[in-house]
PDB file of N, CA, C and O in Angstrom:
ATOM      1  N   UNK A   1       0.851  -1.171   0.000  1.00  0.00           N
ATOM      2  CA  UNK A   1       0.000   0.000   0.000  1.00  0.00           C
ATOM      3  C   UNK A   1       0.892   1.227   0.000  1.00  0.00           C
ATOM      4  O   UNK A   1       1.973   1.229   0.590  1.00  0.00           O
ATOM      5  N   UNK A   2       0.541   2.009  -0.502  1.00  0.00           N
ATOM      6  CA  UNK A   2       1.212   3.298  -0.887  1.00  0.00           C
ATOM      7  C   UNK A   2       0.194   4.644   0.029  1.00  0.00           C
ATOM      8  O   UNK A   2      -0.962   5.043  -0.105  1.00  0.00           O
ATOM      9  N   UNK A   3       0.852   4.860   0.565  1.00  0.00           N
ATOM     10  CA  UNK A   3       0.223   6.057   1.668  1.00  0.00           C
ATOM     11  C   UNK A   3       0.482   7.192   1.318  1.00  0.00           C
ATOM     12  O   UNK A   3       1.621   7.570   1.041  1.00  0.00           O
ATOM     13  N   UNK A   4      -0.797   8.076   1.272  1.00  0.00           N
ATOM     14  CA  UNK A   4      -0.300   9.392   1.315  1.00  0.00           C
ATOM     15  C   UNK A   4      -0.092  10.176   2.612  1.00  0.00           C
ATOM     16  O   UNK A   4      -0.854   9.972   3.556  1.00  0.00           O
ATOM     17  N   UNK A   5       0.876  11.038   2.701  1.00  0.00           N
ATOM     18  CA  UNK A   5       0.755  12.006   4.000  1.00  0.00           C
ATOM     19  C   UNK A   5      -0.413  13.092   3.819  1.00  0.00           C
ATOM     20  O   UNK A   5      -0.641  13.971   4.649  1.00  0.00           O
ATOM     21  N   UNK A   6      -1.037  12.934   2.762  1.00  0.00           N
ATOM     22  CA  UNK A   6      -2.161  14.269   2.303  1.00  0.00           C
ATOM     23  C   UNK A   6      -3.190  14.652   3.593  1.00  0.00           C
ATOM     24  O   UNK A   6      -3.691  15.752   3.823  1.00  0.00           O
ATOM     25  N   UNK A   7      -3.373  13.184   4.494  1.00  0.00           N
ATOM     26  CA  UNK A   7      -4.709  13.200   5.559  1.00  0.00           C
ATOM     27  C   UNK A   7      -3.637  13.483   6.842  1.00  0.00           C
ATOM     28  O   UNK A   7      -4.167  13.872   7.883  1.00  0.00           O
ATOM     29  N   UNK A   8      -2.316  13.333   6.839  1.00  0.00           N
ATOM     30  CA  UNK A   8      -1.711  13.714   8.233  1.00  0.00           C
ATOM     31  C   UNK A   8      -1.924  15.242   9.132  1.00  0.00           C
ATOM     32  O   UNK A   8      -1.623  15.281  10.325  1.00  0.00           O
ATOM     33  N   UNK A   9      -2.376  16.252   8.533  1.00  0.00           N
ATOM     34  CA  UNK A   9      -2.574  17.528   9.318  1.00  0.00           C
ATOM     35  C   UNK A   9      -3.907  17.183   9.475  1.00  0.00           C
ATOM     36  O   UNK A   9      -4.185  17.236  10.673  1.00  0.00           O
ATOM     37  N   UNK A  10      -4.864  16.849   8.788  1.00  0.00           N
ATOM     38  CA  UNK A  10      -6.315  16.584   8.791  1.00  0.00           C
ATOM     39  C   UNK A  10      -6.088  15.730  10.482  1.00  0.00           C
ATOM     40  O   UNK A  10      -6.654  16.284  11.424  1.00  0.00           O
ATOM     41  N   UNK A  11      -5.438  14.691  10.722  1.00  0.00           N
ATOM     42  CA  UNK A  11      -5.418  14.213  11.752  1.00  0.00           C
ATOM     43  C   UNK A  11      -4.658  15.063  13.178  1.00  0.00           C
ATOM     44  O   UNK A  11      -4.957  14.840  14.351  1.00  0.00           O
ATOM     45  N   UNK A  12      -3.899  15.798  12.824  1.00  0.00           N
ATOM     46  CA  UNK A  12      -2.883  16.362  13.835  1.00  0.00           C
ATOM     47  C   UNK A  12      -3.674  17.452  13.924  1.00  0.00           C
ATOM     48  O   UNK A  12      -3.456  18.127  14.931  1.00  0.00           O
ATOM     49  N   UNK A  13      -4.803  17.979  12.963  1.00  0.00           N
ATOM     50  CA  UNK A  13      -5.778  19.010  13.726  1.00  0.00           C
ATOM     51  C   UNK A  13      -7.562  18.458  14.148  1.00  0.00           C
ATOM     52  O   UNK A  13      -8.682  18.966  14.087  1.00  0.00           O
ATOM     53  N   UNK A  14      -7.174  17.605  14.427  1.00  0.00           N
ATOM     54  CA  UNK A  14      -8.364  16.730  14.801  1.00  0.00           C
ATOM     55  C   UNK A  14      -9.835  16.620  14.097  1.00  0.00           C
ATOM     56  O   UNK A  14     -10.902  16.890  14.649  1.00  0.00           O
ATOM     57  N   UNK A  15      -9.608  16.044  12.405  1.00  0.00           N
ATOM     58  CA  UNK A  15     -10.655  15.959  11.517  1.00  0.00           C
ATOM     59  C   UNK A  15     -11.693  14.582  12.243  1.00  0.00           C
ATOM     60  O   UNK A  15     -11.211  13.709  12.965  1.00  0.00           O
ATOM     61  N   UNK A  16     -12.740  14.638  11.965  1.00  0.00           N
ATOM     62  CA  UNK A  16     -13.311  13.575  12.103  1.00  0.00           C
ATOM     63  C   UNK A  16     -13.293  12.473  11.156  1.00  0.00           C
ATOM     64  O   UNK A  16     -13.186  12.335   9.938  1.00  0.00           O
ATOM     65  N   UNK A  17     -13.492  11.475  12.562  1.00  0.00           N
ATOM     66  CA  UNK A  17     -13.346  10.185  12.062  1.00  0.00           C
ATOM     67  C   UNK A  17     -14.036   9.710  10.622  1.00  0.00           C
ATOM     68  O   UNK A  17     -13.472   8.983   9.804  1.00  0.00           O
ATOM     69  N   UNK A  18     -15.235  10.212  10.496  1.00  0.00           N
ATOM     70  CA  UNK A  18     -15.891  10.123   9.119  1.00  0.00           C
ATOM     71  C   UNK A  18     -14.632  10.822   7.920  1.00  0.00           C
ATOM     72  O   UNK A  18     -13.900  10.293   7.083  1.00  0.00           O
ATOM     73  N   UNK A  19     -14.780  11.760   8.213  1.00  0.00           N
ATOM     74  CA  UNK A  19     -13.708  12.491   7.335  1.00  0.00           C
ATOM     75  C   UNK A  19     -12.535  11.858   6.871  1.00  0.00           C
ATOM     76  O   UNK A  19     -12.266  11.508   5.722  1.00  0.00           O
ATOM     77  N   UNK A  20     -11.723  11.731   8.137  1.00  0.00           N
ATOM     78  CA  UNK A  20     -10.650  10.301   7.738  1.00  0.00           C
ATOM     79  C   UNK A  20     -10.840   9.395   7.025  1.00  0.00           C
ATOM     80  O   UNK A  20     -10.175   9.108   6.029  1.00  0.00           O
ATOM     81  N   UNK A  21     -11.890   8.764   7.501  1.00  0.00           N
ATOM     82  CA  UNK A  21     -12.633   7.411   6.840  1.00  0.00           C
ATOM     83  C   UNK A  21     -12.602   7.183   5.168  1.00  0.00           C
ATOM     84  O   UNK A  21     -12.032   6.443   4.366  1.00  0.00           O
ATOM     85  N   UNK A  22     -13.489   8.189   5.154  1.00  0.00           N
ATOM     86  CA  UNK A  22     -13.955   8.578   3.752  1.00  0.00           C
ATOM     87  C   UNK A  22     -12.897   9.179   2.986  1.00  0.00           C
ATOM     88  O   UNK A  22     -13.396   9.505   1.909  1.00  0.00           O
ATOM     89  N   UNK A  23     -11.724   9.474   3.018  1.00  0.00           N
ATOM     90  CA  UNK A  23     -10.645   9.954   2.461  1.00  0.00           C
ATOM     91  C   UNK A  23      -9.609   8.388   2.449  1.00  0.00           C
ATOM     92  O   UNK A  23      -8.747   8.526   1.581  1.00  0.00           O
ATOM     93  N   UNK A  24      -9.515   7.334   2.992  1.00  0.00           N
ATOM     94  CA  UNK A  24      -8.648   6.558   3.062  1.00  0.00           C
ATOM     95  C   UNK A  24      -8.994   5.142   3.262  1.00  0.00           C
ATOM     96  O   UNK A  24      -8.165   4.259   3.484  1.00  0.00           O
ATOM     97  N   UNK A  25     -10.671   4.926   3.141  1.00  0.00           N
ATOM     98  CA  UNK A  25     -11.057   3.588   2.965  1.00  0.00           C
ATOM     99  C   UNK A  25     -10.934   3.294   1.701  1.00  0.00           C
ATOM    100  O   UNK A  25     -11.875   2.500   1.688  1.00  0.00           O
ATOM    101  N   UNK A  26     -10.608   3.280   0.781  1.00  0.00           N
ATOM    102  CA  UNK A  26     -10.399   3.080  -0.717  1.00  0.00           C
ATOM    103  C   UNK A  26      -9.075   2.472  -0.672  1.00  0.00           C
ATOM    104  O   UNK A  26      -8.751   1.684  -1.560  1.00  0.00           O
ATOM    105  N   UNK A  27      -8.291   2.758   0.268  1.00  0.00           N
ATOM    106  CA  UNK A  27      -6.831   2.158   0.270  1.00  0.00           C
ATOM    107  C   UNK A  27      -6.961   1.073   0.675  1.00  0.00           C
ATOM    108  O   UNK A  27      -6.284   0.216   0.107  1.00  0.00           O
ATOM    109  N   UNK A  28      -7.394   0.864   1.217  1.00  0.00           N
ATOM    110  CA  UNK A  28      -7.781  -0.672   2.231  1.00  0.00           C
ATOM    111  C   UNK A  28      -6.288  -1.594   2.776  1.00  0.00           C
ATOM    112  O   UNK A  28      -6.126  -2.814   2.809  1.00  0.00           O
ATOM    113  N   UNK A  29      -5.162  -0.281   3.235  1.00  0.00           N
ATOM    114  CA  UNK A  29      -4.015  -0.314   3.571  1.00  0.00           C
ATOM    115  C   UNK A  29      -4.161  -1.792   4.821  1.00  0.00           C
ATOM    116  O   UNK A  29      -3.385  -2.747   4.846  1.00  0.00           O
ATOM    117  N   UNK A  30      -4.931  -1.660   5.414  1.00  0.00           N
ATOM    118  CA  UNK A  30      -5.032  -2.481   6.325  1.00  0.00           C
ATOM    119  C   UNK A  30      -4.459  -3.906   6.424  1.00  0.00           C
ATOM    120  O   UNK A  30      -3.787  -4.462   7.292  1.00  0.00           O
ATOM    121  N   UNK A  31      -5.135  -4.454   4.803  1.00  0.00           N
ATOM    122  CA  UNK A  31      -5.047  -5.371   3.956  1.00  0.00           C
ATOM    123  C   UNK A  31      -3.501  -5.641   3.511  1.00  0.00           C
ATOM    124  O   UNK A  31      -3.011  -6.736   3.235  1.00  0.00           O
ATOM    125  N   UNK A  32      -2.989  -4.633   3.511  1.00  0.00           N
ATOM    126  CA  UNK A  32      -1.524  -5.213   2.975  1.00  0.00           C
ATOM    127  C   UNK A  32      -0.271  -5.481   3.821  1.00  0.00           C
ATOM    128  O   UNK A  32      -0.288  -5.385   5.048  1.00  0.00           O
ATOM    129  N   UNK A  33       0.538  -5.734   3.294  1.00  0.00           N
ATOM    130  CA  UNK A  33       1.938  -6.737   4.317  1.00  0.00           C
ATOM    131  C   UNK A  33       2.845  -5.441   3.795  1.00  0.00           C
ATOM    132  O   UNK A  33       3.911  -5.347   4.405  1.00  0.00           O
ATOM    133  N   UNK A  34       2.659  -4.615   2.966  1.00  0.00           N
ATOM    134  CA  UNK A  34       4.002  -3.535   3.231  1.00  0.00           C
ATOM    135  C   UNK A  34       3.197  -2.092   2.915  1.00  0.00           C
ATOM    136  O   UNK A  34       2.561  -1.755   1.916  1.00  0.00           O
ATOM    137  N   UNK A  35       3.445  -1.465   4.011  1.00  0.00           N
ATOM    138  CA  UNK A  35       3.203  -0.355   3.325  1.00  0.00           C
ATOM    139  C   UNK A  35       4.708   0.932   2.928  1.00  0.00           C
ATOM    140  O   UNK A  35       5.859   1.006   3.359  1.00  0.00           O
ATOM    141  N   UNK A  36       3.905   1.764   1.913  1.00  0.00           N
ATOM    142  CA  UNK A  36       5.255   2.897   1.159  1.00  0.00           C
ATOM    143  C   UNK A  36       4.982   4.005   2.004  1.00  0.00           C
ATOM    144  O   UNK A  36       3.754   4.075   2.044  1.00  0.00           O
ATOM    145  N   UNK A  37       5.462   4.893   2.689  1.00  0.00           N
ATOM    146  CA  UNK A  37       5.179   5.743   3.383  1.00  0.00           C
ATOM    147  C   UNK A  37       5.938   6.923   3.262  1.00  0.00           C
ATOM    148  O   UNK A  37       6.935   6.961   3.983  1.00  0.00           O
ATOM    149  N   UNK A  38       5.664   8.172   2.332  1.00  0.00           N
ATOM    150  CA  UNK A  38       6.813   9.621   1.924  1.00  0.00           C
ATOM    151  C   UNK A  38       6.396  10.301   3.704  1.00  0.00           C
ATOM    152  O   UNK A  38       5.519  10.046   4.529  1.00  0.00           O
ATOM    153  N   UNK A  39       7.588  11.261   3.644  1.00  0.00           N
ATOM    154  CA  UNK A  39       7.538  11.803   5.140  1.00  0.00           C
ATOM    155  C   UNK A  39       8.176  13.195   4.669  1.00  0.00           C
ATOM    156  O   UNK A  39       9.232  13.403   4.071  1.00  0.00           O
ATOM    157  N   UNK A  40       7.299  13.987   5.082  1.00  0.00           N
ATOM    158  CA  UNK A  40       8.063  15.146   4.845  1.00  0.00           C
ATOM    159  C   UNK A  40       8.389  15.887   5.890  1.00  0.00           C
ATOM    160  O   UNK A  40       7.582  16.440   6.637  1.00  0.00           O
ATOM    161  N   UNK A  41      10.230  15.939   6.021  1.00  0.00           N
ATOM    162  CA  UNK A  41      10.940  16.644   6.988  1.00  0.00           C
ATOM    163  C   UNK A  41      10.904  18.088   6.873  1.00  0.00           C
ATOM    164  O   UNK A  41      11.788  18.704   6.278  1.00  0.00           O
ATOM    165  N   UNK A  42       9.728  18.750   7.522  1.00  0.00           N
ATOM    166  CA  UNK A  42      10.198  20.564   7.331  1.00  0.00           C
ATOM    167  C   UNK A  42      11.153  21.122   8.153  1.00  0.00           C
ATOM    168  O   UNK A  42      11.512  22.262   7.858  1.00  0.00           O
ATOM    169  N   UNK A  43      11.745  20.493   9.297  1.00  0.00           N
ATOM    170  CA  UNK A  43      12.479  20.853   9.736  1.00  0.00           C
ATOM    171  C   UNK A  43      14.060  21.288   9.049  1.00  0.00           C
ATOM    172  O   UNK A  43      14.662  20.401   8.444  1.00  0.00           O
ATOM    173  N   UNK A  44      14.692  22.677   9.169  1.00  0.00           N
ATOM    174  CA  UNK A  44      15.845  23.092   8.342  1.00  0.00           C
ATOM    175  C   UNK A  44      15.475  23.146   7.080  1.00  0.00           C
ATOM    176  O   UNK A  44      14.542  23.855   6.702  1.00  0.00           O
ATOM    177  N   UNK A  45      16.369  22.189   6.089  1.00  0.00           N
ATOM    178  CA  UNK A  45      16.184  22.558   4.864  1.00  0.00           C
ATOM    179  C   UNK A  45      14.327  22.067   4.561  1.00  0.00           C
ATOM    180  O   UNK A  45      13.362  22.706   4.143  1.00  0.00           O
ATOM    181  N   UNK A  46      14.421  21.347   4.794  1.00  0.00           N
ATOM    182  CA  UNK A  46      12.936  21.034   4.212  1.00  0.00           C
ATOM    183  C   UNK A  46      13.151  19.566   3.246  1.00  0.00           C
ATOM    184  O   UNK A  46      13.371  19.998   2.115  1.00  0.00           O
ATOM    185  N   UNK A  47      13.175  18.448   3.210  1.00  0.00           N
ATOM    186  CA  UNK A  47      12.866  17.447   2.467  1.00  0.00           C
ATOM    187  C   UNK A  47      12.343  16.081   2.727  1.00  0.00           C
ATOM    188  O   UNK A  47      12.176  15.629   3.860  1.00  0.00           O
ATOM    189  N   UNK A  48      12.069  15.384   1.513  1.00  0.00           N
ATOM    190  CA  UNK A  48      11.426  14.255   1.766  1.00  0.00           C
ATOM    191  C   UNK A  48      12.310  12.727   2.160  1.00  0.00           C
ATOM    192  O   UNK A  48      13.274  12.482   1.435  1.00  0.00           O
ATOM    193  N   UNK A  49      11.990  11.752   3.260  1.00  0.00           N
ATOM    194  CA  UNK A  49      12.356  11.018   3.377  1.00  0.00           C
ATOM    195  C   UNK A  49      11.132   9.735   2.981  1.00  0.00           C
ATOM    196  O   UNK A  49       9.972  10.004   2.670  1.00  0.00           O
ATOM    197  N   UNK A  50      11.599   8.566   3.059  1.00  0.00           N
ATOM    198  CA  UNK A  50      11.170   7.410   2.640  1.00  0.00           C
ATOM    199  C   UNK A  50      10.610   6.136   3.679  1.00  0.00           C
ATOM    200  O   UNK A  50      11.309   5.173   3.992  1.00  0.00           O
ATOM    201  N   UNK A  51       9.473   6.314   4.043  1.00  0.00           N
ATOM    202  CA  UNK A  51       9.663   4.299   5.504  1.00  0.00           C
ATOM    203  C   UNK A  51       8.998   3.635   4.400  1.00  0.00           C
ATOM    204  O   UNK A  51       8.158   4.002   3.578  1.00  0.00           O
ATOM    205  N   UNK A  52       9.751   2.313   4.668  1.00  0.00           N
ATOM    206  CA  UNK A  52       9.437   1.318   3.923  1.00  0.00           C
ATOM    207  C   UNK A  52       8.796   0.099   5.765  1.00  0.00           C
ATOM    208  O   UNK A  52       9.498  -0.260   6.710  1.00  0.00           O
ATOM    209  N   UNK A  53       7.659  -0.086   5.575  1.00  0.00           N
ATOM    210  CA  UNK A  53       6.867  -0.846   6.692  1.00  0.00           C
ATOM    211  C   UNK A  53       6.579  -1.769   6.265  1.00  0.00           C
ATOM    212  O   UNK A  53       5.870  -1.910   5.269  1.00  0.00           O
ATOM    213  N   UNK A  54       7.343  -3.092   7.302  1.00  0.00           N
ATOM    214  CA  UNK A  54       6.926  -4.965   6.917  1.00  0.00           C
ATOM    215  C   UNK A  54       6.122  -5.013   7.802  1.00  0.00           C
ATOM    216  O   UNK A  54       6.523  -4.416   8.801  1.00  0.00           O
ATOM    217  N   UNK A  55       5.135  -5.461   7.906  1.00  0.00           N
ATOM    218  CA  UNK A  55       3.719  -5.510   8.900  1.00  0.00           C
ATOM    219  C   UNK A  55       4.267  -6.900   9.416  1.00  0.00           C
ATOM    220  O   UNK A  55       4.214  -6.887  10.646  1.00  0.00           O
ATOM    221  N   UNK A  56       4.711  -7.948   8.998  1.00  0.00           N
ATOM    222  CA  UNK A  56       4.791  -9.297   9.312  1.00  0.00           C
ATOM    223  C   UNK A  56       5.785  -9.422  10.296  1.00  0.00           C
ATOM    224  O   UNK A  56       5.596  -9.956  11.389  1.00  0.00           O
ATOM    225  N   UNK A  57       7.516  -8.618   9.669  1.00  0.00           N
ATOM    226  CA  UNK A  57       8.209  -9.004  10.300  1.00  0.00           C
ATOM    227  C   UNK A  57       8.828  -7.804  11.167  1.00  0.00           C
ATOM    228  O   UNK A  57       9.983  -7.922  11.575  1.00  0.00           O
ATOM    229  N   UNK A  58       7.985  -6.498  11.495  1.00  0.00           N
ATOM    230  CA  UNK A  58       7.500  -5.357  12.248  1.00  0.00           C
ATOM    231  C   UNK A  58       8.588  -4.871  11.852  1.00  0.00           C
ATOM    232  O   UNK A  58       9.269  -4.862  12.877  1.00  0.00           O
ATOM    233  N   UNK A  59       9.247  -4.428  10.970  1.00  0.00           N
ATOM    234  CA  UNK A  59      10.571  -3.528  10.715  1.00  0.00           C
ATOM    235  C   UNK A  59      10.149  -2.627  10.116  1.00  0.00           C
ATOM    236  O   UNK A  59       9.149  -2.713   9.404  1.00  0.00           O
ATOM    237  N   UNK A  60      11.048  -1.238  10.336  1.00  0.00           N
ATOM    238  CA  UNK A  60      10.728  -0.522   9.436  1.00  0.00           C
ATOM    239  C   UNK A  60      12.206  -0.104   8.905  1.00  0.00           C
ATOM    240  O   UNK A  60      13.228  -0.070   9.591  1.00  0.00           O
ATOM    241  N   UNK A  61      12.081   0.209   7.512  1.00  0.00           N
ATOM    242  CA  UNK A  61      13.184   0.851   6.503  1.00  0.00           C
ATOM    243  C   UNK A  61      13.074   2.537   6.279  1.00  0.00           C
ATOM    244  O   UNK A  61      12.353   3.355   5.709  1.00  0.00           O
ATOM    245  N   UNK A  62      13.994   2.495   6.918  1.00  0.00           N
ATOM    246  CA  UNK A  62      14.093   4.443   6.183  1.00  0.00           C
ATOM    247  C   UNK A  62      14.841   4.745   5.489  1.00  0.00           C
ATOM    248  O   UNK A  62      15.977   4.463   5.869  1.00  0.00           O
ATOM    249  N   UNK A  63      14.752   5.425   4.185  1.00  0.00           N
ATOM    250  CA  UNK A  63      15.990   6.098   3.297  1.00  0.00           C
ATOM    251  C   UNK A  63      15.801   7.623   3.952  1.00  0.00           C
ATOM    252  O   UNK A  63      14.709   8.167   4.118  1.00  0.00           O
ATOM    253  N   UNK A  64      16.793   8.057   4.207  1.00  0.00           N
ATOM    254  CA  UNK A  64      16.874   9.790   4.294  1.00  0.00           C
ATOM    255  C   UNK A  64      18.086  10.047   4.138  1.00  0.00           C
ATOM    256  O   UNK A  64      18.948   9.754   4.967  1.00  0.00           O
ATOM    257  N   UNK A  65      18.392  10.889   2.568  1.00  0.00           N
ATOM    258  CA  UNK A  65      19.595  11.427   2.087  1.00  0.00           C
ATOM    259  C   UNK A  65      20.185  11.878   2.915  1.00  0.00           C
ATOM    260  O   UNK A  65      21.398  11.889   2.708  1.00  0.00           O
ATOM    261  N   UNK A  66      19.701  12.476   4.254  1.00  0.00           N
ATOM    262  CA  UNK A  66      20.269  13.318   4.832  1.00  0.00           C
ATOM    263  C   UNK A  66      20.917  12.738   6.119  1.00  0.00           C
ATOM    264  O   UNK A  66      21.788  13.282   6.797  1.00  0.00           O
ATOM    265  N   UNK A  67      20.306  11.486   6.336  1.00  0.00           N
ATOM    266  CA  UNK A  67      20.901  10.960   7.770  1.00  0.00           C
ATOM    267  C   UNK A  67      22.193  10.971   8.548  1.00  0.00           C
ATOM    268  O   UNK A  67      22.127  10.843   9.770  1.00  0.00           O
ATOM    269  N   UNK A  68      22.929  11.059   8.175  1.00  0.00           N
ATOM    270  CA  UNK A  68      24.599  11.353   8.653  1.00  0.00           C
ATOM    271  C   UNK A  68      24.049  12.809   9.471  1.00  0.00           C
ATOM    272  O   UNK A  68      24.415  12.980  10.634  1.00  0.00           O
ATOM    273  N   UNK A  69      23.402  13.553   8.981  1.00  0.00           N
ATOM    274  CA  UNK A  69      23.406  14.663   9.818  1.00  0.00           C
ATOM    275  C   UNK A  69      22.298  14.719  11.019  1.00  0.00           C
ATOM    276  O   UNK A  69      22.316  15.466  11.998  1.00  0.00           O
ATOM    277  N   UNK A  70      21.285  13.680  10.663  1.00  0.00           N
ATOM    278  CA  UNK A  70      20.129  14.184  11.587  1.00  0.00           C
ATOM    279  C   UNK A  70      19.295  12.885  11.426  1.00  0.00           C
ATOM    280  O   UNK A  70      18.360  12.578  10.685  1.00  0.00           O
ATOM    281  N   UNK A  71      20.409  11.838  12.998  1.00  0.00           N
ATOM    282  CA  UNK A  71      19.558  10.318  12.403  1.00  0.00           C
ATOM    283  C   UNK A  71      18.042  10.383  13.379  1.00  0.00           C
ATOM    284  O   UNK A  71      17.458  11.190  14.102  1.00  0.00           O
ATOM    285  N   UNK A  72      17.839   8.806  12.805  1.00  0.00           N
ATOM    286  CA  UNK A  72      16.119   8.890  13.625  1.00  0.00           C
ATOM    287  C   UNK A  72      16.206   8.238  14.601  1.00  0.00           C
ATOM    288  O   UNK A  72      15.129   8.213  15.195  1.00  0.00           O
ATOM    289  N   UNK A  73      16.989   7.668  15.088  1.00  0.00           N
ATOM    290  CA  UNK A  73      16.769   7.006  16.527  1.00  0.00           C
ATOM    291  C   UNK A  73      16.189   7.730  17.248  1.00  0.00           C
ATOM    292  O   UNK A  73      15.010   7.440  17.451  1.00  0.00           O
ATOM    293  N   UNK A  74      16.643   8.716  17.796  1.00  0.00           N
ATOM    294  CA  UNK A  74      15.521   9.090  18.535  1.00  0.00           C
ATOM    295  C   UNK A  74      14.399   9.678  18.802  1.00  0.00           C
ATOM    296  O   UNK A  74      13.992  10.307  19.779  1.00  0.00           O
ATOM    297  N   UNK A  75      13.659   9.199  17.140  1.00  0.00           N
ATOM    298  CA  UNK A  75      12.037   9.672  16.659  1.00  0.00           C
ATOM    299  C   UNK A  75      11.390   8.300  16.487  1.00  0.00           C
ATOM    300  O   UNK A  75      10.166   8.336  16.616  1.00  0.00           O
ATOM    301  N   UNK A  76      11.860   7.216  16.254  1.00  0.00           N
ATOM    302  CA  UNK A  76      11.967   5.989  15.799  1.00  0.00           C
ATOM    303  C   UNK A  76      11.472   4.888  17.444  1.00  0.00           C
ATOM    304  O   UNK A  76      12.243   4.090  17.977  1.00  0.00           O
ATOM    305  N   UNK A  77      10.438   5.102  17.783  1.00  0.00           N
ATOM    306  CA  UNK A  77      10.411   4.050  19.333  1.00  0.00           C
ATOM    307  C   UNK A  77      10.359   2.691  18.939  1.00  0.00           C
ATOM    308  O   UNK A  77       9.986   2.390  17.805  1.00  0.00           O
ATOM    309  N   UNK A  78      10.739   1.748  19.870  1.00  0.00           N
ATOM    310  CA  UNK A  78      11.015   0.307  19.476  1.00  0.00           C
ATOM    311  C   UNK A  78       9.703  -0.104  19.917  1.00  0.00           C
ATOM    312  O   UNK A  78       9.360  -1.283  19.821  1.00  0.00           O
TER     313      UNK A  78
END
């Protein structure tokens, strides 16, 4: 499943649950064993990073060009 961040402020300013719903039941993300997940870092320069999510074997993958400078451990909880 391929996720958009498009509904993430909708949630971080408290849209309703219908609202949510109806914007992201079509994905039926639920259903799948990986999801694609873009993340956008505004912090400093401003860019996009990458999670790659195994539902099965609970890992997650991050690409971020930028990591040498600004890793995720400690955004990342186990």
């Amino acid at each position: 499943a391929i996720l958009s961040t498009h509904d993430l402020p909708r949630i971080r300013y408290n849209a309703s649950d219908d609202m949510l719903w109806r914007n992201i039941s079509r994905t039926k993300y639920w259903a799948k064993d990986v999801w694609i997940i873009p993340i956008h870092r505004p912090s400093g320069v401003g860019h996009w990073v990458l999670c790659i999510v195994h539902l099965q074997s609970k890992e997650l993958h991050l690409f971020d060009s930028f990591a040498e400078q600004r890793p995720w451990k400690s955004e990342v909880k186990v």
